[in-house]
py3Dmol code that shows the C-alpha trace and the ligand (Angstrom):
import py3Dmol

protein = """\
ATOM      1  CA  UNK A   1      32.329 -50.757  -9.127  1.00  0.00           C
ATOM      2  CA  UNK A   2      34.084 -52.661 -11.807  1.00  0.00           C
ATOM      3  CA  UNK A   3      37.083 -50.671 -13.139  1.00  0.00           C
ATOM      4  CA  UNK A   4      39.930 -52.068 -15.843  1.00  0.00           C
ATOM      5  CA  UNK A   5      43.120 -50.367 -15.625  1.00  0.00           C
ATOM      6  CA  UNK A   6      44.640 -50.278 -19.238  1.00  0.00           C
ATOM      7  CA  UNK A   7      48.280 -48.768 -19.951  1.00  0.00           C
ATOM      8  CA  UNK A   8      51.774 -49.759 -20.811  1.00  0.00           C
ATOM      9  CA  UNK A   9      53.807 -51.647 -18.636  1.00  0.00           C
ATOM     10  CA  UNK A  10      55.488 -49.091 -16.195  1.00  0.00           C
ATOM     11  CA  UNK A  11      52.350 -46.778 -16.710  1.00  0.00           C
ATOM     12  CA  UNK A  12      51.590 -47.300 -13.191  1.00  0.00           C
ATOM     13  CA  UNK A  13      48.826 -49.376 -12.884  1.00  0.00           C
ATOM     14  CA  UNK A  14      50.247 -51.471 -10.070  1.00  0.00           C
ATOM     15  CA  UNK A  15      50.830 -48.089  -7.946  1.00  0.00           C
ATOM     16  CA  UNK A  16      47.390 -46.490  -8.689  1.00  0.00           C
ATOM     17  CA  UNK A  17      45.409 -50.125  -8.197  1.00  0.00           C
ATOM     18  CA  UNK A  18      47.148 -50.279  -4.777  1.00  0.00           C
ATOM     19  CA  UNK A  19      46.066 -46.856  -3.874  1.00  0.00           C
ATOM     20  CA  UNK A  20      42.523 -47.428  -5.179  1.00  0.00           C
ATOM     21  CA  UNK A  21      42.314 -50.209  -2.720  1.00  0.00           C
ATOM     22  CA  UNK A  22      42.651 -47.911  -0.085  1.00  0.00           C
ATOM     23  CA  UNK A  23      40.007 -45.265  -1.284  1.00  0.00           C
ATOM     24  CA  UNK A  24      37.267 -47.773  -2.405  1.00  0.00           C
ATOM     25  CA  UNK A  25      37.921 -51.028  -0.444  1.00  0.00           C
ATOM     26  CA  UNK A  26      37.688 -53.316  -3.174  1.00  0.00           C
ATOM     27  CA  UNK A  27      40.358 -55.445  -4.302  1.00  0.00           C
ATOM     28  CA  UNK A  28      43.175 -55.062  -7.137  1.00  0.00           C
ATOM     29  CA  UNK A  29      43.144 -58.162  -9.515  1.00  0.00           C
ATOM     30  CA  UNK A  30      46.541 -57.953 -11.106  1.00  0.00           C
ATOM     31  CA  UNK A  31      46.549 -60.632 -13.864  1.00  0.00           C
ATOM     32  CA  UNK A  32      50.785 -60.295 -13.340  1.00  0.00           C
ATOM     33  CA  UNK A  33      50.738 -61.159  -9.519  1.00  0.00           C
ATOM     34  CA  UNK A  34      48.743 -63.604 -10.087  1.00  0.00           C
ATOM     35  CA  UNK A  35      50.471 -64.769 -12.540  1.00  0.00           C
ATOM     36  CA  UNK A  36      54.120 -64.359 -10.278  1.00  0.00           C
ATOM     37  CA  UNK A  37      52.386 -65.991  -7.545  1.00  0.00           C
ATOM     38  CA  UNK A  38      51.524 -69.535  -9.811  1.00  0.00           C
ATOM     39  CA  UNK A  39      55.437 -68.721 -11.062  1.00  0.00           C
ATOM     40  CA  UNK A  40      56.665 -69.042  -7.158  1.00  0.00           C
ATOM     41  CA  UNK A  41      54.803 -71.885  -6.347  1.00  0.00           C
ATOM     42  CA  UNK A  42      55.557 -74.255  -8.941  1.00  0.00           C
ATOM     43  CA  UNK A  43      52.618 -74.624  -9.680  1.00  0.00           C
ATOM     44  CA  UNK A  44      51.395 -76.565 -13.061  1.00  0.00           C
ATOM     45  CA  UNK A  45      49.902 -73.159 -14.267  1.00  0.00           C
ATOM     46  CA  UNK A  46      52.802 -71.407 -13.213  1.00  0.00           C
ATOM     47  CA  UNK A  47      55.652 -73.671 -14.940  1.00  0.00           C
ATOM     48  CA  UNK A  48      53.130 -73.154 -18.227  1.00  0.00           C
ATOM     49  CA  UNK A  49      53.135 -69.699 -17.524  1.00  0.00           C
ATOM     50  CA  UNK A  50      57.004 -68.485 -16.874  1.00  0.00           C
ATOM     51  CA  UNK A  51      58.244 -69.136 -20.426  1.00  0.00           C
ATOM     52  CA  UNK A  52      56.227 -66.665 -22.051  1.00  0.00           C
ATOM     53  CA  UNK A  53      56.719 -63.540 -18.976  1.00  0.00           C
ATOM     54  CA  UNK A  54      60.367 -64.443 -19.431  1.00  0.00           C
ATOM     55  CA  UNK A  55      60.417 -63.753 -22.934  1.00  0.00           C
ATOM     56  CA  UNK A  56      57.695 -60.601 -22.460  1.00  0.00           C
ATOM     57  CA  UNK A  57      55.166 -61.958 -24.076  1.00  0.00           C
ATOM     58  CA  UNK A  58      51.254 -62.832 -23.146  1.00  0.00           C
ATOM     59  CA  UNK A  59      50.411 -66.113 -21.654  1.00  0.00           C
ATOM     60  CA  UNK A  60      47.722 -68.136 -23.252  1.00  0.00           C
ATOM     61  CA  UNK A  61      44.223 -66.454 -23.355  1.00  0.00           C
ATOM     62  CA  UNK A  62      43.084 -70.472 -21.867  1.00  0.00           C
ATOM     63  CA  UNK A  63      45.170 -70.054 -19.247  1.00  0.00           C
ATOM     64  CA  UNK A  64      44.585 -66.330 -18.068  1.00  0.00           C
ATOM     65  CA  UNK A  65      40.777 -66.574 -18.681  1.00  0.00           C
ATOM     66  CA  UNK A  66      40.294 -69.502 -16.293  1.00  0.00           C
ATOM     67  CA  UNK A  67      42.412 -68.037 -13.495  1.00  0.00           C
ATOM     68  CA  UNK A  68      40.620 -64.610 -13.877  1.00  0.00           C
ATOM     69  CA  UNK A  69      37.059 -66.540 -13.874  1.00  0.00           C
ATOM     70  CA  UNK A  70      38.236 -68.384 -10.154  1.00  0.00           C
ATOM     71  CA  UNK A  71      39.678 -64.896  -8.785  1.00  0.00           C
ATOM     72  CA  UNK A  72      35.961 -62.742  -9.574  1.00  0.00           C
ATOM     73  CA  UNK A  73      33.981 -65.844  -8.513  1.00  0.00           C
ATOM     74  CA  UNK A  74      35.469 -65.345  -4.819  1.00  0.00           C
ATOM     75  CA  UNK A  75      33.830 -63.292  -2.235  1.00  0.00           C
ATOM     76  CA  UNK A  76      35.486 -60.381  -2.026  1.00  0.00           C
ATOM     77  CA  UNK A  77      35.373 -59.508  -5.472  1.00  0.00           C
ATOM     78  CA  UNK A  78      31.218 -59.053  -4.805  1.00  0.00           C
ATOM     79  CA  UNK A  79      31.398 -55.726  -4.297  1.00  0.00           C
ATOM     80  CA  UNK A  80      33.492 -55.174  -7.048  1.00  0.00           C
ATOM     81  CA  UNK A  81      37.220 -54.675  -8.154  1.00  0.00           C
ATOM     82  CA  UNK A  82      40.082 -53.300  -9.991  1.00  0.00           C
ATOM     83  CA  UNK A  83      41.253 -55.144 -12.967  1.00  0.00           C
ATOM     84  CA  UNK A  84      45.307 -54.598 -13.343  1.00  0.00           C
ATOM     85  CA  UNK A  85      46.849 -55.933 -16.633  1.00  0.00           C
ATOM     86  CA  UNK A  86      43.447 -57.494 -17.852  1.00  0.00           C
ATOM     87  CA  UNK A  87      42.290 -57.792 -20.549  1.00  0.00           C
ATOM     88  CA  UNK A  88      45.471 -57.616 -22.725  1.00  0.00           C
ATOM     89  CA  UNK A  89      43.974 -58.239 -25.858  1.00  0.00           C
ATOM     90  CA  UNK A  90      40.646 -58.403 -27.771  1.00  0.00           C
ATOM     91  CA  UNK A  91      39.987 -61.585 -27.296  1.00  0.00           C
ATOM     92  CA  UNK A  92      40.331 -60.929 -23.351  1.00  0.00           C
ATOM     93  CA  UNK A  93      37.972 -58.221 -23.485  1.00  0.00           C
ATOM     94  CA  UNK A  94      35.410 -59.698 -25.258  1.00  0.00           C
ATOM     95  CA  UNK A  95      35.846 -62.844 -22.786  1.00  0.00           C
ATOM     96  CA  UNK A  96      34.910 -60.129 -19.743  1.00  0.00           C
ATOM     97  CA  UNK A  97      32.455 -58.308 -21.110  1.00  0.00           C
ATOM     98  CA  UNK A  98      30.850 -61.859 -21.650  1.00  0.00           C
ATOM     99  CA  UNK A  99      31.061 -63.254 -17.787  1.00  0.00           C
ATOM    100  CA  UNK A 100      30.250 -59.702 -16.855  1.00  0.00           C
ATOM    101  CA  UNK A 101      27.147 -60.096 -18.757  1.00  0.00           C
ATOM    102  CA  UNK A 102      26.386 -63.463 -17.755  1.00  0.00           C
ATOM    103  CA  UNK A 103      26.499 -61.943 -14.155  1.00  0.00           C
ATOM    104  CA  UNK A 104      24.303 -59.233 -14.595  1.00  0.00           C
ATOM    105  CA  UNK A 105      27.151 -56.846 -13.168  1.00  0.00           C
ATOM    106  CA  UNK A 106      28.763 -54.885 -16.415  1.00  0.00           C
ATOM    107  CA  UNK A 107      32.312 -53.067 -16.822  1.00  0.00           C
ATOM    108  CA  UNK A 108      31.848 -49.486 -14.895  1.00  0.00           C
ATOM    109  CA  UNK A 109      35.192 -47.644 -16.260  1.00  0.00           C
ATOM    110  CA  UNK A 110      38.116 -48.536 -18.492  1.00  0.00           C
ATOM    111  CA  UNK A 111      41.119 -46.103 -16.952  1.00  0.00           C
ATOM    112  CA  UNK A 112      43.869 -45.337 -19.205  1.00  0.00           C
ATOM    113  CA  UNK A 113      47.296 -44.255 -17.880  1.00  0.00           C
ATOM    114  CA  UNK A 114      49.088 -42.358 -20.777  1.00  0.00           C
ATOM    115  CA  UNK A 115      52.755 -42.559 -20.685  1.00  0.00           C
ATOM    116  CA  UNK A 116      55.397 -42.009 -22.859  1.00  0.00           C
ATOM    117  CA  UNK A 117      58.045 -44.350 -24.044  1.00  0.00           C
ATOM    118  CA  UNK A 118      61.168 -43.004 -22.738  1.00  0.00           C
ATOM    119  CA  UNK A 119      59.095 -42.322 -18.741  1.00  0.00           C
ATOM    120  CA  UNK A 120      58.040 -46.256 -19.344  1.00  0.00           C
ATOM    121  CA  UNK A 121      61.206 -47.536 -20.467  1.00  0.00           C
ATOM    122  CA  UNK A 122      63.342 -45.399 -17.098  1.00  0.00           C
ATOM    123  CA  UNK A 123      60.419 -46.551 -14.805  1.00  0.00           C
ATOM    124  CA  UNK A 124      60.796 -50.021 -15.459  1.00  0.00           C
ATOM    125  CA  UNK A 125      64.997 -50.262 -15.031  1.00  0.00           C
ATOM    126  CA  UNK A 126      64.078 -48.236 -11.601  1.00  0.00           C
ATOM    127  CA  UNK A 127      61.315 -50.788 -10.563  1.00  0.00           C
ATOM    128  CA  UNK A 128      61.726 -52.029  -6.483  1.00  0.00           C
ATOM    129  CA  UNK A 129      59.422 -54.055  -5.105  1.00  0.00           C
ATOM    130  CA  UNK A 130      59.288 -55.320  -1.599  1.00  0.00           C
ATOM    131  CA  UNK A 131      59.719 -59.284  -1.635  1.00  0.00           C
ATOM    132  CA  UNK A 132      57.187 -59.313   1.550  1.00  0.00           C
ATOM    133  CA  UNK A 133      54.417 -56.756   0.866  1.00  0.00           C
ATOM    134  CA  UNK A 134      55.067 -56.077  -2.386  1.00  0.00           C
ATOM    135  CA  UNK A 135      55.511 -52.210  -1.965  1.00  0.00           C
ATOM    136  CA  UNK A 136      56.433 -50.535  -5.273  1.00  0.00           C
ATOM    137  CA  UNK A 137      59.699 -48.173  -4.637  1.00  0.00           C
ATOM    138  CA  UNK A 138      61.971 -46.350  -7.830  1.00  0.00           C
ATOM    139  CA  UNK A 139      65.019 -46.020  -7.923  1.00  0.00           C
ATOM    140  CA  UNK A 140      64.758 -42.376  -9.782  1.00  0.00           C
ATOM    141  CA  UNK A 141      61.133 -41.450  -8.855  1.00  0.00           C
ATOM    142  CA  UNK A 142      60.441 -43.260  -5.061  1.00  0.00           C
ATOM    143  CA  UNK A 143      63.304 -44.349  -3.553  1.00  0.00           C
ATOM    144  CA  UNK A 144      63.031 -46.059  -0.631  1.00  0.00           C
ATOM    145  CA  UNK A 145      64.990 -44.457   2.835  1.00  0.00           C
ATOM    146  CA  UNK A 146      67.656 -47.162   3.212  1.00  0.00           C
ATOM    147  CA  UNK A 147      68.871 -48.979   0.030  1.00  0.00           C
ATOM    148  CA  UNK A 148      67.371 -52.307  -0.398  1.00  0.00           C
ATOM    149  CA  UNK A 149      65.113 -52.041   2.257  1.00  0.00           C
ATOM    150  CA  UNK A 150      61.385 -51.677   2.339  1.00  0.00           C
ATOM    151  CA  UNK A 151      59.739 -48.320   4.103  1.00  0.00           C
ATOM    152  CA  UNK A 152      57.095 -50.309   4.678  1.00  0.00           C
ATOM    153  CA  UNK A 153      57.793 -53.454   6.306  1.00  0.00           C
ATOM    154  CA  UNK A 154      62.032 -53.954   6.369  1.00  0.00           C
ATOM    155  CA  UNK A 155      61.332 -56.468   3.888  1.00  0.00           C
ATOM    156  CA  UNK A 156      64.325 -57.355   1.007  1.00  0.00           C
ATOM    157  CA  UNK A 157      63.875 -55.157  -2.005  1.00  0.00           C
ATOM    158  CA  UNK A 158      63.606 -56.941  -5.456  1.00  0.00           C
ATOM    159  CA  UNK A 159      63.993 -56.062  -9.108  1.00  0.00           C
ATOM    160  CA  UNK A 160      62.018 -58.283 -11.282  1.00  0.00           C
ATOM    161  CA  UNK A 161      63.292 -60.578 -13.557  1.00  0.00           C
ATOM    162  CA  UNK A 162      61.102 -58.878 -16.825  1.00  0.00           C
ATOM    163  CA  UNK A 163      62.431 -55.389 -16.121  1.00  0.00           C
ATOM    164  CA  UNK A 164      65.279 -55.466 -17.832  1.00  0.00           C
ATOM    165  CA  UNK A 165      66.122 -53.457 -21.475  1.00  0.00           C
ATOM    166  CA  UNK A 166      65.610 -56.873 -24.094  1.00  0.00           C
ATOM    167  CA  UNK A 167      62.475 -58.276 -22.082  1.00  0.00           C
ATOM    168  CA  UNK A 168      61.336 -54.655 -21.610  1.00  0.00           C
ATOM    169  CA  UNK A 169      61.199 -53.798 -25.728  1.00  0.00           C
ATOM    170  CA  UNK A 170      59.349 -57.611 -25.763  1.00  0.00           C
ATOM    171  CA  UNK A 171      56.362 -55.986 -23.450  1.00  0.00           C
ATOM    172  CA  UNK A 172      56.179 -52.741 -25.220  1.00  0.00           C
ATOM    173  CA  UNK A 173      56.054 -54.233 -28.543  1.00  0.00           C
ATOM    174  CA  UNK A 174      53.149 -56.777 -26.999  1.00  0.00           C
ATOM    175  CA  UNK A 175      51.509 -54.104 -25.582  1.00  0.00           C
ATOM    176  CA  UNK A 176      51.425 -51.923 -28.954  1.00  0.00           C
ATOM    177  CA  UNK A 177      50.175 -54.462 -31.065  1.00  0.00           C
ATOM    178  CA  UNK A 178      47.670 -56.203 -28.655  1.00  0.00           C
ATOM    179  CA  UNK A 179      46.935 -54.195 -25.819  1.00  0.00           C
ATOM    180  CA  UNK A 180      46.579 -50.648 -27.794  1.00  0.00           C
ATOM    181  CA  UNK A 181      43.460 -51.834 -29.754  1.00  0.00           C
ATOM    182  CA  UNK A 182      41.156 -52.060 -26.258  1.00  0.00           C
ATOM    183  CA  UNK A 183      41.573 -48.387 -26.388  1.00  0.00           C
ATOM    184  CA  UNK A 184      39.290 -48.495 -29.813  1.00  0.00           C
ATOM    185  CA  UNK A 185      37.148 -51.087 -28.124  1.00  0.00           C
ATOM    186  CA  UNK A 186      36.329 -49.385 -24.782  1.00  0.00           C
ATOM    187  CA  UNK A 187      36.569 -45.771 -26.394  1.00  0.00           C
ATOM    188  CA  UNK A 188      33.285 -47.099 -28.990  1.00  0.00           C
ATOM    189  CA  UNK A 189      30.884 -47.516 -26.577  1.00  0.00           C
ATOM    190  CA  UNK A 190      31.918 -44.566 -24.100  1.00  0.00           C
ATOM    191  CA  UNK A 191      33.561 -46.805 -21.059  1.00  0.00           C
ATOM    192  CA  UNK A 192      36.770 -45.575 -21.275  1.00  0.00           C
ATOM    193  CA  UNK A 193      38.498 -42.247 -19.864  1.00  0.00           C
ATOM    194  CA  UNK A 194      42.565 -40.922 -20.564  1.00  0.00           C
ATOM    195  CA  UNK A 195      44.216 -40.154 -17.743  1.00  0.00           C
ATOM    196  CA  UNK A 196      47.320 -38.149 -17.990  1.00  0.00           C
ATOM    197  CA  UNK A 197      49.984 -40.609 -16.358  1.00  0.00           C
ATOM    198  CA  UNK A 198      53.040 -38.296 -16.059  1.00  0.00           C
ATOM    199  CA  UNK A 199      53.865 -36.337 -12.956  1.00  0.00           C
ATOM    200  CA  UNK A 200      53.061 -36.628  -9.232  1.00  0.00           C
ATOM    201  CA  UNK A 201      51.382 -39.679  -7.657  1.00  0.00           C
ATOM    202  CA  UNK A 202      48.961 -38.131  -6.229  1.00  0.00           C
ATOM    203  CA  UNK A 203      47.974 -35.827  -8.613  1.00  0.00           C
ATOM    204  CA  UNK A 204      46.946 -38.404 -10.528  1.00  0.00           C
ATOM    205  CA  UNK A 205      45.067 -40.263  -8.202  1.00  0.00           C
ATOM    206  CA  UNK A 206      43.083 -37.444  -8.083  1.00  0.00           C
ATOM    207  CA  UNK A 207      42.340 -37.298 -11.920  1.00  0.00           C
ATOM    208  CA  UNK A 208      41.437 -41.224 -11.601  1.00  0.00           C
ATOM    209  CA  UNK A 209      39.047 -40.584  -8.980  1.00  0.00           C
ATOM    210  CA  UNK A 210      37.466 -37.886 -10.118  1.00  0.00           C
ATOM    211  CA  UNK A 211      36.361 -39.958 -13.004  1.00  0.00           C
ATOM    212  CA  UNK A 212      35.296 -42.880 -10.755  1.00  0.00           C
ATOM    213  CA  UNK A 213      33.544 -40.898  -8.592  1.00  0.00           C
ATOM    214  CA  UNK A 214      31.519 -38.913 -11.311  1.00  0.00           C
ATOM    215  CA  UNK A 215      30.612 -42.401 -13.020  1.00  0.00           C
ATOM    216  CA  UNK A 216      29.667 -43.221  -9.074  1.00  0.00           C
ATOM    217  CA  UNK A 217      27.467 -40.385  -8.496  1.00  0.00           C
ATOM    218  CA  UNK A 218      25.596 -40.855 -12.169  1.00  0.00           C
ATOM    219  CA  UNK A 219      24.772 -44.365 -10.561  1.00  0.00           C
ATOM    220  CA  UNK A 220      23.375 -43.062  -7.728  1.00  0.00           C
ATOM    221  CA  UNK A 221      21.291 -40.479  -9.584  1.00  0.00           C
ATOM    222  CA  UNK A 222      19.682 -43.504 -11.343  1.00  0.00           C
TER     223      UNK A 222
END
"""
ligand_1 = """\
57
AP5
P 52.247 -57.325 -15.451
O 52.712 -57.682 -14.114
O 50.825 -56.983 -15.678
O 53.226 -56.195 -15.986
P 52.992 -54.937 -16.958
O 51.720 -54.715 -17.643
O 54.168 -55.073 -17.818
O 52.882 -53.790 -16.015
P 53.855 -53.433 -14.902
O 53.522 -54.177 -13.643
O 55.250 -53.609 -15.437
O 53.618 -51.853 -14.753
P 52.547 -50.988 -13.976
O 51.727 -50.251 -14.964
O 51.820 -51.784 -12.939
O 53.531 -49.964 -13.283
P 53.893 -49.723 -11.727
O 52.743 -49.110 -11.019
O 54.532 -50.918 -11.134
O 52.572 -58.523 -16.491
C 53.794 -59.219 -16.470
C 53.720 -60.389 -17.450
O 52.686 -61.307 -17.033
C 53.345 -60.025 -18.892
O 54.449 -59.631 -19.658
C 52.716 -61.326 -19.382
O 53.693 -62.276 -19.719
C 51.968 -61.822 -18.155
N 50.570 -61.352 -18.094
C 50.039 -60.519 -17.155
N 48.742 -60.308 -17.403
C 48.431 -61.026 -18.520
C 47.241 -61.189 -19.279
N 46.097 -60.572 -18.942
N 47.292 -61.979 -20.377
C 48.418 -62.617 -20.728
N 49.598 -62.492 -20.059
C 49.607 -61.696 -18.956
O 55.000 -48.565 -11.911
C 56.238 -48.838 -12.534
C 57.329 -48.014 -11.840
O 57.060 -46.621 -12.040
C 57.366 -48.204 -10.296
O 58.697 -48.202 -9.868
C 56.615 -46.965 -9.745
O 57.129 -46.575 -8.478
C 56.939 -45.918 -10.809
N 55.850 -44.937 -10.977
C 54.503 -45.178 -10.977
N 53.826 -44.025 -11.184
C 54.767 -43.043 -11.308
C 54.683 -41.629 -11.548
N 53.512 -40.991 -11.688
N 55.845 -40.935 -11.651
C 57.035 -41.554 -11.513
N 57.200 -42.879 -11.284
C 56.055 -43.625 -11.180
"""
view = py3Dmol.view(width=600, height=400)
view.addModel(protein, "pdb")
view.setStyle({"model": 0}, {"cartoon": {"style": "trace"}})
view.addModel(ligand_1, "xyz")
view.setStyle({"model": 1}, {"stick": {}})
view.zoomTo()
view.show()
């Protein structure tokens, strides 16, 4: 199975992809992480990389297209995956749907999260995430037990350095003027379902999978 997750930032892609994990044993591919990851390490991709998160917007389609190629060529993405925070833009998407081709193995699902601005916008200032296992927490919505402190694992809680009000308008604007246009794309040739993103967790895992699951069971029918 071979699922993008599309939505805002704060729409709760990260939460859902982590949950999906669990259910379907595939992994999350979060184009961000990734991206966070190259940032911590110093790496030459990463130092090319943290101007543009820091000011909220994209990072090069060269750069994002040849560390998404290395992640799906590795064995665990076989089976399948979960794409989180790519493709961003059209020329992303097109990019996919081309290696997806050239594998044989096409896009099952595009899931969008619908959220509105002002939910997005109080999500993001809430953001926690555990510096060790990178549990997501809220500081309105989730919080964790003990201030600071991960449920999880007792590992440091951490705000990240993009959720904050100037950087957050940045990624909104980004995602309105280059992200919003996938819905068009993936909505024209019947890949893509809405998923209500407002309300309990759980609920609307159960809305996501519902949808993967019936696109599962058509597959199997074949
Ligand atoms: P990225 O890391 O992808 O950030 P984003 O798209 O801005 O998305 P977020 O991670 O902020 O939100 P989310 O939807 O995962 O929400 P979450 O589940 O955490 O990208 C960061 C940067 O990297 C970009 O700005 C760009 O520079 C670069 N980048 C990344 N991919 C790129 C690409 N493909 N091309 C170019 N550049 C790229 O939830 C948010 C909060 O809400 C959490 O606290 C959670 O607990 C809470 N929450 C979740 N669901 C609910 C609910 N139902 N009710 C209440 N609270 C909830």
């Amino acid at each position: 199975m071979r699922i993008v997750l599309l939505g805002a930032p704060g729409s709760g892609k990260g939460t859902q992809g982590q949950k999906l994990v669990e259910r379907y044993g595939i992994p999350q591919v979060s184009t961000g992480d990734l991206l966070r990851a190259a940032v911590g390490e110093g790496s030459a991709l990463g130092r090319e990389a943290k101007g543009f998160m820091d000011a909220g917007q994209l990072v090069p389609d060269s750069v994002v297209l040849g560390m998404i190629r290395e992640r799906l060529a590795r064995p665990d993405a076989a089976q399948g995956y979960i794409l989180d925070g790519f493709p961003r833009n059209l020329a992303q998407a097109e990019a996919l749907d081309e290696m997806l081709t050239e594998t044989g193995q096409p896009l099952d699902l595009a899931l969008l999260i619908d959220v509105d601005i002002t939910s997005l916008k109080q999500r993001l200032l809430g953001r926690l995430t555990c510096s060790d296992c990178s549990t997501v927490f809220n500081t309105y919505t989730s919080p964790p037990r003990r201030p600071g402190i991960c449920d999880q694992c007792g590992g440091t809680l951490i705000h990240r350095a993009d959720d904050n009000e100037a950087t957050i308008d940045k990624r909104l604007g980004v995602y309105e003027a280059q992200t919003k246009p996938l819905i068009e794309y993936y909505a024209g040739d019947n890949r893509l379902r809405r998923i209500a993103g407002i309300g309990d967790i759980d609920t609307i895992f159960a809305a996501i999978t519902a949808d993967i699951d019936a696109r599962l069971s058509q597959q199997t029918a074949r």
